[in-house]
C-alpha positions in Angstrom: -17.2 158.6 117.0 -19.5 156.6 119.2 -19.9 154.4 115.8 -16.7 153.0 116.8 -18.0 151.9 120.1 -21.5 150.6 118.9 -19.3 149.0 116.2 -17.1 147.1 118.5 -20.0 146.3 120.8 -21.9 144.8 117.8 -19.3 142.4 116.4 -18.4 141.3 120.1 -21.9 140.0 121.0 -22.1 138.7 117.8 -19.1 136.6 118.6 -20.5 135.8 121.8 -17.9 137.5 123.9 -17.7 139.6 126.9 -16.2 142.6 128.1 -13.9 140.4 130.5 -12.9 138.5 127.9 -12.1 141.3 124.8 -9.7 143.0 127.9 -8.1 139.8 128.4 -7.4 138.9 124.1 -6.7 142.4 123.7 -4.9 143.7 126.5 -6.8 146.8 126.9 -8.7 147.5 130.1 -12.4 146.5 130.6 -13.1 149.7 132.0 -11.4 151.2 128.4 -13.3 149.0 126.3 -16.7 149.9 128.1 -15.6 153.9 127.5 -14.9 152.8 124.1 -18.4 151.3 123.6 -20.3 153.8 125.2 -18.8 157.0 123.5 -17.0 158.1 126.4 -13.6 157.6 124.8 -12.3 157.1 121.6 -9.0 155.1 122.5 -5.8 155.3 120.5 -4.8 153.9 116.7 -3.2 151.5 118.9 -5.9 150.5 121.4 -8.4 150.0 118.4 -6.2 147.7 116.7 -5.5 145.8 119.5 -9.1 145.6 120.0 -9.8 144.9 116.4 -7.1 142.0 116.5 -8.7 140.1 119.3 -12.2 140.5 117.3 -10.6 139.1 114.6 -11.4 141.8 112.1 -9.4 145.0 111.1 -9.3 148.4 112.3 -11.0 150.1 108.7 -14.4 147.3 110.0 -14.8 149.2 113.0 -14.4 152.5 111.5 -16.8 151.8 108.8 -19.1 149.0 108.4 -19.0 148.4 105.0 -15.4 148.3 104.4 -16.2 144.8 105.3 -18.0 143.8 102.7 -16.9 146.7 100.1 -14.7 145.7 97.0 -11.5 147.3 96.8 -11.6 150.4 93.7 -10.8 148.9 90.1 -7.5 150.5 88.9 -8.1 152.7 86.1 -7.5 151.6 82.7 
């Protein structure tokens, strides 16, 4: 699970924003968020989508990278 964590560190630098400020958008502790990042923890359904809110993405993008960019399945015919 530290994919997660690397996941969430990645798109936050990209965004340019800090550790401070993710806890503050998000209302999850700094100290949390660092666990998060690191491995240490994996945080709740509900402190990820917080998290994932404040990045401005959704919870499935920090799970897996390419459900970002991955087209939904075509119904079958």
């Amino acid at each position: 699970m530290k994919n997660i964590g690397r996941r969430i560190k990645f798109i936050r630098r990209n965004k340019k924003i800090t550790q401070e400020n993710l806890a503050i958008a998000s209302g999850v502790k700094r100290a949390m968020i660092a666990k998060i990042e690191t491995g240490v923890s994996i945080g709740s359904v509900e402190t990820l989508n917080k998290i994932a809110t404040a990045l401005g993405v959704t919870v499935a993008e920090l799970i897996d990278e390419q459900a970002a960019t991955s087209e939904p399945p075509t119904p079958a015919a």
